[in-house]
DSSP file (Angstrom, degrees, kcal/mol; ACC not computed):
  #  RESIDUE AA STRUCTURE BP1 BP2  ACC     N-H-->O    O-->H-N    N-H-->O    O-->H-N    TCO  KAPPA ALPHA  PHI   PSI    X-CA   Y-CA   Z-CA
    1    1 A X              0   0    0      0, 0.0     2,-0.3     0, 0.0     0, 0.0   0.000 360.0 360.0 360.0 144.4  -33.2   49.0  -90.9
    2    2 A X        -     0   0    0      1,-0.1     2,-0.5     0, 0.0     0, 0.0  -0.660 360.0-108.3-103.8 160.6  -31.9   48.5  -87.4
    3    3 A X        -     0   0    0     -2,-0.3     2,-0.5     1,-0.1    -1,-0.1  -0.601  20.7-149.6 -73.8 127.7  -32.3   45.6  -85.3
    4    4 A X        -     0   0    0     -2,-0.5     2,-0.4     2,-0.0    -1,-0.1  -0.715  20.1-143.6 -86.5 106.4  -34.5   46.1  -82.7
    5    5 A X        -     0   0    0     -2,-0.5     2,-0.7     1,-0.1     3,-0.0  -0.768  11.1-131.7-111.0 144.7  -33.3   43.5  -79.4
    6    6 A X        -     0   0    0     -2,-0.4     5,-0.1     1,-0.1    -1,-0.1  -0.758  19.9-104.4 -90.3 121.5  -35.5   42.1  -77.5
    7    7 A X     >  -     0   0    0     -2,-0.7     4,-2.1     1,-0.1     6,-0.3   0.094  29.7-130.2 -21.3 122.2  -35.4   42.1  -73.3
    8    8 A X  T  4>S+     0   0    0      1,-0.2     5,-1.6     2,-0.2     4,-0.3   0.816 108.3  56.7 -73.8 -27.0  -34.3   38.9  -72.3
    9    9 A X  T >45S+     0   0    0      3,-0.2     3,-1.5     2,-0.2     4,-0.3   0.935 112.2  42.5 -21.9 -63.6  -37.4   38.8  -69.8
   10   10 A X  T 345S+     0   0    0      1,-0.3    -2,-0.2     2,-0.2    -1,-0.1   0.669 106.0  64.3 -70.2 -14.7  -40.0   39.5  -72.9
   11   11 A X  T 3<5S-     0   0    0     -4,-2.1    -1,-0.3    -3,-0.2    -2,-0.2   0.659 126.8-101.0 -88.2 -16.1  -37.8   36.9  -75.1
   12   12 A X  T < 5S+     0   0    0     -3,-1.5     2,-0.9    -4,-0.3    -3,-0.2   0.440  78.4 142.4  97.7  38.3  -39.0   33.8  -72.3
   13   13 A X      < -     0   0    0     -5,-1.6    -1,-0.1    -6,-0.3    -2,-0.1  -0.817  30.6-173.9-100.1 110.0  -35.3   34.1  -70.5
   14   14 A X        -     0   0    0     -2,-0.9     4,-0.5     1,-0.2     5,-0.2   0.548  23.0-156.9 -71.9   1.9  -36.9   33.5  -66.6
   15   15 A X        -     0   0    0     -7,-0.1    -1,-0.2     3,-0.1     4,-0.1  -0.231  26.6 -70.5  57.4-152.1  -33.7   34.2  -65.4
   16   16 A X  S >> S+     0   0    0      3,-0.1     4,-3.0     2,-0.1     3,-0.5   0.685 120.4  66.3 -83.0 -46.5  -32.6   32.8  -61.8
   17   17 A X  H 3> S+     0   0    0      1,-0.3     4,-1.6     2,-0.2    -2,-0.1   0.904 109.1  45.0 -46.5 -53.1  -34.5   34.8  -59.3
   18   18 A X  H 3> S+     0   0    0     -4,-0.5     4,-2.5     1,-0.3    -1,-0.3   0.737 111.0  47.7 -62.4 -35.9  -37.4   33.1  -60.8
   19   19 A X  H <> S+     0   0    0     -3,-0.5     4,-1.6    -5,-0.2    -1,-0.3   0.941 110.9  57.4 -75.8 -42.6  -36.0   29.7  -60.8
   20   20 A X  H  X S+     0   0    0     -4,-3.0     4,-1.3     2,-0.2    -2,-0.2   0.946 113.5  43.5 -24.3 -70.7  -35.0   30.6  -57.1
   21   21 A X  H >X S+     0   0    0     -4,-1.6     4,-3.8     1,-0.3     3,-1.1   0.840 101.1  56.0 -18.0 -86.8  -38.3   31.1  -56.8
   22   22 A X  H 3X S+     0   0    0     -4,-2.5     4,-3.3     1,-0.2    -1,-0.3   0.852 114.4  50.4 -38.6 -71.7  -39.9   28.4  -58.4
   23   23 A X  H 3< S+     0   0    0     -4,-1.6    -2,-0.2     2,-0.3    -1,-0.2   0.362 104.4  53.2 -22.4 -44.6  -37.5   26.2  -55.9
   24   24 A X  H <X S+     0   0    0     -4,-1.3     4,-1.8    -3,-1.1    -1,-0.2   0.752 109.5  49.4 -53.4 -71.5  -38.5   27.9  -52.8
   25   25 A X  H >X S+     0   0    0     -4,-3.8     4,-2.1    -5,-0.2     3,-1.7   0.997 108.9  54.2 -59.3 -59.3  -42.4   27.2  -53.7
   26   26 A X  H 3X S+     0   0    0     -4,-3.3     4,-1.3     1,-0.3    -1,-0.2   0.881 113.8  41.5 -74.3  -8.4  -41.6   23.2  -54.4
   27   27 A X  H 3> S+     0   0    0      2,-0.2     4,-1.1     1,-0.1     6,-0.3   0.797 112.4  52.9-103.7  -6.7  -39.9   22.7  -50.8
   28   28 A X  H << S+     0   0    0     -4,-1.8     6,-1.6    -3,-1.7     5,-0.3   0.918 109.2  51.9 -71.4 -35.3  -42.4   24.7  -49.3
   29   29 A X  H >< S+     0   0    0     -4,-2.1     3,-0.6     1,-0.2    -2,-0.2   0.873 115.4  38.8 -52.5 -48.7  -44.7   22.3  -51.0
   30   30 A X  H 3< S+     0   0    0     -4,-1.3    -1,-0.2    -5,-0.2    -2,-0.2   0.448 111.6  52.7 -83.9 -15.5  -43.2   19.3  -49.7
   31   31 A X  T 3< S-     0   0    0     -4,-1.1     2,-0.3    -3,-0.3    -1,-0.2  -0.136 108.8-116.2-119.8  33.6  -42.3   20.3  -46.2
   32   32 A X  S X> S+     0   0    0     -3,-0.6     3,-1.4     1,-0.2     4,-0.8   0.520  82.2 116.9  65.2 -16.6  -45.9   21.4  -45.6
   33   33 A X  H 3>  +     0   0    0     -5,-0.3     4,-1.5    -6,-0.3    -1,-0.2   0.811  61.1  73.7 -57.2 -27.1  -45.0   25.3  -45.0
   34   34 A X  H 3> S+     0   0    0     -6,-1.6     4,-1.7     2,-0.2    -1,-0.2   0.691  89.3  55.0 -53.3 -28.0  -46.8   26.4  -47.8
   35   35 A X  H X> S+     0   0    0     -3,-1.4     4,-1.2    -7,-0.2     2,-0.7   0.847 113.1  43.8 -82.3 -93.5  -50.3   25.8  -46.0
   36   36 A X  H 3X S+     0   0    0     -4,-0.8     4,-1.5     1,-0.3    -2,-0.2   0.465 109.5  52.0 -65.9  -6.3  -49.4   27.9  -43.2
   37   37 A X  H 3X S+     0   0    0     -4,-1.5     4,-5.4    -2,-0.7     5,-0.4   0.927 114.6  47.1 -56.8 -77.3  -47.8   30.8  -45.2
   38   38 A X  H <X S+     0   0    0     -4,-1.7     4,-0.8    -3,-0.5    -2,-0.2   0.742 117.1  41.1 -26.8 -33.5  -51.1   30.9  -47.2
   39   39 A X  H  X S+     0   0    0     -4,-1.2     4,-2.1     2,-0.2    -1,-0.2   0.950 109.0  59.4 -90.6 -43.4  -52.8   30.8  -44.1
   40   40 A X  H >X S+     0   0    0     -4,-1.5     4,-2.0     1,-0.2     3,-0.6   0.965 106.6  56.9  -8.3 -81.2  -50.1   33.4  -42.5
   41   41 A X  H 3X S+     0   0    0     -4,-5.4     4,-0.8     1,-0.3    -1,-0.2   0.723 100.7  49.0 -53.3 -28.5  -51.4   35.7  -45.5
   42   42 A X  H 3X S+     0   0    0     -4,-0.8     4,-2.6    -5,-0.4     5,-0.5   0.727 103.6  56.7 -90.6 -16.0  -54.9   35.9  -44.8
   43   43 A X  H <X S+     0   0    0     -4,-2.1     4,-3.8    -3,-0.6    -2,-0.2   0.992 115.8  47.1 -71.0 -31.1  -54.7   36.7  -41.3
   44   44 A X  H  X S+     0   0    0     -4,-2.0     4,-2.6     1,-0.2    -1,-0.2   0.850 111.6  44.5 -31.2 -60.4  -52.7   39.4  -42.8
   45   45 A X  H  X S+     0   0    0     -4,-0.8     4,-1.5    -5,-0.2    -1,-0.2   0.843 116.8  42.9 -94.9 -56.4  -54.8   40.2  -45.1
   46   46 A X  H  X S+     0   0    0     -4,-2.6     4,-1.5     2,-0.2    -2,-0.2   0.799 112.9  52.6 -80.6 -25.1  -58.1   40.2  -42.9
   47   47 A X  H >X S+     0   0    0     -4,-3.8     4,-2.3    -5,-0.5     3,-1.2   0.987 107.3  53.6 -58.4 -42.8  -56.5   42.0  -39.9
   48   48 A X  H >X S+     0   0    0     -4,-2.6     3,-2.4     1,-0.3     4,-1.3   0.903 115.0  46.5 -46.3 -74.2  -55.2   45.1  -42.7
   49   49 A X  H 3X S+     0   0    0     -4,-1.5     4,-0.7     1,-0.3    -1,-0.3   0.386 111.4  45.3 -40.0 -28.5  -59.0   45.0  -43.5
   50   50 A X  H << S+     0   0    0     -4,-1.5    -1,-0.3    -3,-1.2     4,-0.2   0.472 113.1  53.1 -77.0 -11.1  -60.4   45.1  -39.7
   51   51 A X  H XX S+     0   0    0     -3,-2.4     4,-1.8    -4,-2.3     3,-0.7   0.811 107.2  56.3 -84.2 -37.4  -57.8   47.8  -39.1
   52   52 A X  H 3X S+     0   0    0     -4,-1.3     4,-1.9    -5,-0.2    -2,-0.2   0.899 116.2  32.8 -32.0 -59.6  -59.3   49.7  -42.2
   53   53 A X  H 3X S+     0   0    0     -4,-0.7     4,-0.8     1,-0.2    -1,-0.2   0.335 106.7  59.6-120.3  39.6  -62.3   49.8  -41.1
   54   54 A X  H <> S+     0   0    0     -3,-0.7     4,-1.5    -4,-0.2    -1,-0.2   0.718 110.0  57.9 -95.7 -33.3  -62.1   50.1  -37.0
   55   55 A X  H  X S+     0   0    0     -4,-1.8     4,-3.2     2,-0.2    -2,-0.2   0.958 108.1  50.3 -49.6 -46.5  -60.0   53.7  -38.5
   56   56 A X  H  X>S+     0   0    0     -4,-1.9     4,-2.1     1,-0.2     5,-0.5   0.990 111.8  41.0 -42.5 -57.8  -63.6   54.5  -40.4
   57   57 A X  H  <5S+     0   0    0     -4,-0.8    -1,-0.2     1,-0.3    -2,-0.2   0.729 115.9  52.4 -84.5  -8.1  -65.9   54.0  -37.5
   58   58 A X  H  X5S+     0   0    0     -4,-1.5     4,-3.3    -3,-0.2     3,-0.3   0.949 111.5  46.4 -66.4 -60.5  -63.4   55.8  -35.3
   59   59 A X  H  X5S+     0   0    0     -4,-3.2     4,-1.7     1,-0.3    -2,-0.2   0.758 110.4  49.0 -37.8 -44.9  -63.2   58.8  -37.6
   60   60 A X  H  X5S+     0   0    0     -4,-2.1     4,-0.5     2,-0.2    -1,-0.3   0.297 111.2  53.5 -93.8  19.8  -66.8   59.1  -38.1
   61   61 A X  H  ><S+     0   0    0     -5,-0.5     4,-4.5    -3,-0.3     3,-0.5   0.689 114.5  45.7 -92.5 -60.5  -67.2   58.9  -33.7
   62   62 A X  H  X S+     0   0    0     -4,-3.3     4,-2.8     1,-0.2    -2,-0.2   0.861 111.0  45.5 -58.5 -30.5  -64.9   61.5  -33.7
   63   63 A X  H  X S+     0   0    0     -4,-1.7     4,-0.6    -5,-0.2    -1,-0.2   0.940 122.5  43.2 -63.9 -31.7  -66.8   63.5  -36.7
   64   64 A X  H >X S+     0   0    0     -4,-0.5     4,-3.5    -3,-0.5     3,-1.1   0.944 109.8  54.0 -44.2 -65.3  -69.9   62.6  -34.5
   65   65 A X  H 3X S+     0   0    0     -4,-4.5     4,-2.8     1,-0.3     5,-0.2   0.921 114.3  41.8 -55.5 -43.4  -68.1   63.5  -31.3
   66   66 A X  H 3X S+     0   0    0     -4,-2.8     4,-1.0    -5,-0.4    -1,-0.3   0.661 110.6  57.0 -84.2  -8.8  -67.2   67.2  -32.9
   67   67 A X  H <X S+     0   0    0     -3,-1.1     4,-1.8    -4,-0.6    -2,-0.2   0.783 109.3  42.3 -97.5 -25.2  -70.5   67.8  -34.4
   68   68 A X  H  X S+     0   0    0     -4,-3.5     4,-2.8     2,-0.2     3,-0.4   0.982 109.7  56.3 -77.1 -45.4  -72.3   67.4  -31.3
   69   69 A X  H  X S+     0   0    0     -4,-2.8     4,-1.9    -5,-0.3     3,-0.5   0.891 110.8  46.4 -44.4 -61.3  -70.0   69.4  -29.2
   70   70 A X  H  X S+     0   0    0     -4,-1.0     4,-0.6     1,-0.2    -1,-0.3   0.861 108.5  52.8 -39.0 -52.7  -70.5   72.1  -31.6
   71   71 A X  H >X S+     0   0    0     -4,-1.8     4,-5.1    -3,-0.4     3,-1.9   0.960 112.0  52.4 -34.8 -58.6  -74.3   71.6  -31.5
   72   72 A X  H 3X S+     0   0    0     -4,-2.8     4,-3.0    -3,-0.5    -2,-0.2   0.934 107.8  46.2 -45.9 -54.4  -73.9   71.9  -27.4
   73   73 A X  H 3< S+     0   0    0     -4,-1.9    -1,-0.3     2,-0.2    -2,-0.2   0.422 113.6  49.6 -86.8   6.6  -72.2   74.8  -27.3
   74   74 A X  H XX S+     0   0    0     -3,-1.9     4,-2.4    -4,-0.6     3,-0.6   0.746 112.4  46.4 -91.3 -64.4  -74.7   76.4  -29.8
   75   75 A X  H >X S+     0   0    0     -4,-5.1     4,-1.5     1,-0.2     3,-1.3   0.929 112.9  52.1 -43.9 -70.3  -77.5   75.4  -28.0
   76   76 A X  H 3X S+     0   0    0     -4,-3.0     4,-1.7     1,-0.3    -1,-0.2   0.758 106.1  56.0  -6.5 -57.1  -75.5   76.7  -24.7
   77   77 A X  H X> S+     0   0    0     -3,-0.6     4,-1.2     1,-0.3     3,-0.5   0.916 102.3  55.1 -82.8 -43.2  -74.9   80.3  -26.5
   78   78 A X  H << S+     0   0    0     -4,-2.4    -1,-0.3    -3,-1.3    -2,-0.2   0.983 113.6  43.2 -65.4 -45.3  -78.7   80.7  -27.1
   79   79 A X  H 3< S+     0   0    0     -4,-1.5    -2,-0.2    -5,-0.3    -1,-0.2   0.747 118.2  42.5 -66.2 -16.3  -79.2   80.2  -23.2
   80   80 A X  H << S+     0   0    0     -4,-1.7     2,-0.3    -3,-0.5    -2,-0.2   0.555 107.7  47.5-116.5 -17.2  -76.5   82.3  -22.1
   81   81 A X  S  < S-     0   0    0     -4,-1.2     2,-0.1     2,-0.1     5,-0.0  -0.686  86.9 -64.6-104.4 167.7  -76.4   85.7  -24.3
   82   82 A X    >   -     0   0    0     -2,-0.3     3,-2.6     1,-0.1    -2,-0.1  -0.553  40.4-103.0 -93.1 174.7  -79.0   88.1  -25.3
   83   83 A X  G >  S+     0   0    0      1,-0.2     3,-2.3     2,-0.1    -1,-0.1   0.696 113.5  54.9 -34.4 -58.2  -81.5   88.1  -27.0
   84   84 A X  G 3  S+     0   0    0      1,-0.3    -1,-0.2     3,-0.0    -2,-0.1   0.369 101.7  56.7 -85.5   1.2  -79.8   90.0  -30.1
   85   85 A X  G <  S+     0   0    0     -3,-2.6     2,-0.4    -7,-0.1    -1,-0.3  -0.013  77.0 111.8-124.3  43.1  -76.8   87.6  -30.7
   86   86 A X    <   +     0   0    0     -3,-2.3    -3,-0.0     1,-0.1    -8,-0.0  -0.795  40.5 176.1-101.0 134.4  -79.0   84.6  -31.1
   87   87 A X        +     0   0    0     -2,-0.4     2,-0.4     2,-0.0    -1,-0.1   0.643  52.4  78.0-115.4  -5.4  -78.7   83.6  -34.7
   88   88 A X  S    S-     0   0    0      1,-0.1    -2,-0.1   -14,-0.1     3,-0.0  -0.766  83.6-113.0 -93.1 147.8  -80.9   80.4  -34.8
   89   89 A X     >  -     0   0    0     -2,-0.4     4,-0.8     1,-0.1    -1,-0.1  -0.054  28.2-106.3 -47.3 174.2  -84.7   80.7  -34.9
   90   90 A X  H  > S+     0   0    0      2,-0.2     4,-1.8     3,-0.1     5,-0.2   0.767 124.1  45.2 -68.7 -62.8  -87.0   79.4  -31.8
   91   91 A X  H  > S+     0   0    0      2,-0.2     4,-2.4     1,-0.2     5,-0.2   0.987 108.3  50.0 -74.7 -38.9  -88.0   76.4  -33.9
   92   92 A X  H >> S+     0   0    0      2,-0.2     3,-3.7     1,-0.2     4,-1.1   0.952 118.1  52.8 -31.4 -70.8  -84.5   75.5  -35.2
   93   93 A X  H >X S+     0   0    0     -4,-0.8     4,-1.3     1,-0.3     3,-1.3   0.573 104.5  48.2  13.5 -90.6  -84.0   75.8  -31.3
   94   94 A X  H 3< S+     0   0    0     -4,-1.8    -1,-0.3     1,-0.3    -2,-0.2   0.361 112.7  47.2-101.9 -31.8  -86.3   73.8  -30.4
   95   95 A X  H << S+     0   0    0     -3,-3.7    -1,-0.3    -4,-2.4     4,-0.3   0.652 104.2  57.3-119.0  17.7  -85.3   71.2  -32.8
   96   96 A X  H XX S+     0   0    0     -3,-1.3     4,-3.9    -4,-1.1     3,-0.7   0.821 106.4  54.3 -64.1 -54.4  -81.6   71.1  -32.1
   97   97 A X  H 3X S+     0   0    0     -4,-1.3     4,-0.5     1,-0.2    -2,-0.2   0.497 107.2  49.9 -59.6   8.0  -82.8   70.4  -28.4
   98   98 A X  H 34 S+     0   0    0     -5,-0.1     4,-0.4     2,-0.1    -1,-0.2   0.580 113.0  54.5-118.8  -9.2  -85.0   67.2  -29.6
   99   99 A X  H X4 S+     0   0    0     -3,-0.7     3,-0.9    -4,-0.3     6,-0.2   0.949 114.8  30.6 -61.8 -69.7  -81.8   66.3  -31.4
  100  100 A X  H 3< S+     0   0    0     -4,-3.9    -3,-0.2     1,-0.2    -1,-0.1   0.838 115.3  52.7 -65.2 -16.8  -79.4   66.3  -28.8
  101  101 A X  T 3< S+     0   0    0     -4,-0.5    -1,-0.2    -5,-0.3     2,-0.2   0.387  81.6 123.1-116.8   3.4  -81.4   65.3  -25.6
  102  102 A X    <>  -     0   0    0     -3,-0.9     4,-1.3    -4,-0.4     5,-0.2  -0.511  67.1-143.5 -99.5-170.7  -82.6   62.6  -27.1
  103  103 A X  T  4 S+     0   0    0     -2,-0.2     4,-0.5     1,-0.2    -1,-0.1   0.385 100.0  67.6 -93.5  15.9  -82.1   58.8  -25.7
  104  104 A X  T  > S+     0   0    0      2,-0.2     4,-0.7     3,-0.1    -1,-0.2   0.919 105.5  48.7 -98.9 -66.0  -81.8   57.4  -29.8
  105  105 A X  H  > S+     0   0    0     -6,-0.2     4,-1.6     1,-0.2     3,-0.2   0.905 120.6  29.1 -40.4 -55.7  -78.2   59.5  -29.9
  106  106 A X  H  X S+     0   0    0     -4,-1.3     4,-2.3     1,-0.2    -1,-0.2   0.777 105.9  68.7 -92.5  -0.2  -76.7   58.5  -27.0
  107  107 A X  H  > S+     0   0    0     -4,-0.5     4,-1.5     2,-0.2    -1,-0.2   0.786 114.9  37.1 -54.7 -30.7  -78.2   55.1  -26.9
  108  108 A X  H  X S+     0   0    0     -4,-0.7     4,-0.9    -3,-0.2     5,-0.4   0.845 115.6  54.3 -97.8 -81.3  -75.7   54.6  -30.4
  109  109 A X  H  X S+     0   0    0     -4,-1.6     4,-2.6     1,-0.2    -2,-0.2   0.790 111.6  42.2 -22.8 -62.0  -73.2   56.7  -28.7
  110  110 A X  H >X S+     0   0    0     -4,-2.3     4,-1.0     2,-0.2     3,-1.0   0.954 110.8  58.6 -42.5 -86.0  -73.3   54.2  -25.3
  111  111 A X  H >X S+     0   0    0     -4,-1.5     4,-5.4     1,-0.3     3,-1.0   0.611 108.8  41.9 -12.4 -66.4  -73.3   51.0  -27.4
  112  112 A X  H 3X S+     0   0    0     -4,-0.9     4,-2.9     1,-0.3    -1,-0.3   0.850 115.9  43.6 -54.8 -49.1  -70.1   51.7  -29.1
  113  113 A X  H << S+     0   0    0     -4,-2.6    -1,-0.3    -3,-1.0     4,-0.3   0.651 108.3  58.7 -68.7 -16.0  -68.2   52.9  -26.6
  114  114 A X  H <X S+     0   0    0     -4,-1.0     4,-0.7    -3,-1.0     3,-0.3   0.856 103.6  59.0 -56.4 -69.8  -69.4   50.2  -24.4
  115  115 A X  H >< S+     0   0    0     -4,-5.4     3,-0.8    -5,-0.3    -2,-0.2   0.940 113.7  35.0 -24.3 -67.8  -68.0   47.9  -27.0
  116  116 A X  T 3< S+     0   0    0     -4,-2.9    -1,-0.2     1,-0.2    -2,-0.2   0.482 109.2  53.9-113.9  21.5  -64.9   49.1  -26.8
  117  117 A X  T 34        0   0    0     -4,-0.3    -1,-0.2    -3,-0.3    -3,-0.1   0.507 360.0 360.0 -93.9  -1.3  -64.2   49.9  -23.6
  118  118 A X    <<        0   0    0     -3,-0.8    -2,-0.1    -4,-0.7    -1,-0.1   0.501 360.0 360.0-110.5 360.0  -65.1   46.7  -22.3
């Protein structure tokens, strides 16, 4: 049977980087850098996470932003063709207009952008 050798990692050989390592961490311990790496890392760490999710709430303004425009210019097309290329109903109509013109949509619309324009 042949001998099977084992990876000098899996065998317990840390090698040098590690003792490097290991070195690195006990003068960072002792000359007080360690706190403010650690601290370093969460601002890191909580900016990645406010940048996550300022990309969400952009994405969904913009999905916002294209679904109303679409809305507009549907509503628009009913007022402005005839009769016989209208393809929504009177009450669909009628409750696309109480969607868009009211003050509940752009009252959320305002806020946000208000937020961050200011």
């Amino acid at each position: 049977m042949a001998e099977k050798k084992i990876p000098a990692a899996a065998a317990g050989d840390t090698g040098e980087e590690d003792a490097g390592k290991a070195d690195a961490e006990a003068e960072a311990i002792a000359s007080g850098k360690l706190k403010q790496q650690a601290e370093k890392n969460a601002h890191t760490r909580t900016q990645n996470f406010l940048d996550s999710l300022n990309w969400c709430v952009l994405s969904f303004l913009r999905l916002g932003f294209a679904i109303v425009s679409i809305a507009v210019i549907t509503w628009a097309w009913h007022f402005l063709t005839p009769t016989g290329w209208h393809y929504l109903t009177a009450a669909q109509l009628d409750k696309l207009q109480t969607v868009l013109f009211t003050g509940a949509f752009a009252s959320i619309l305002q806020a946000y952008a208000k937020k961050h324009m200011s």
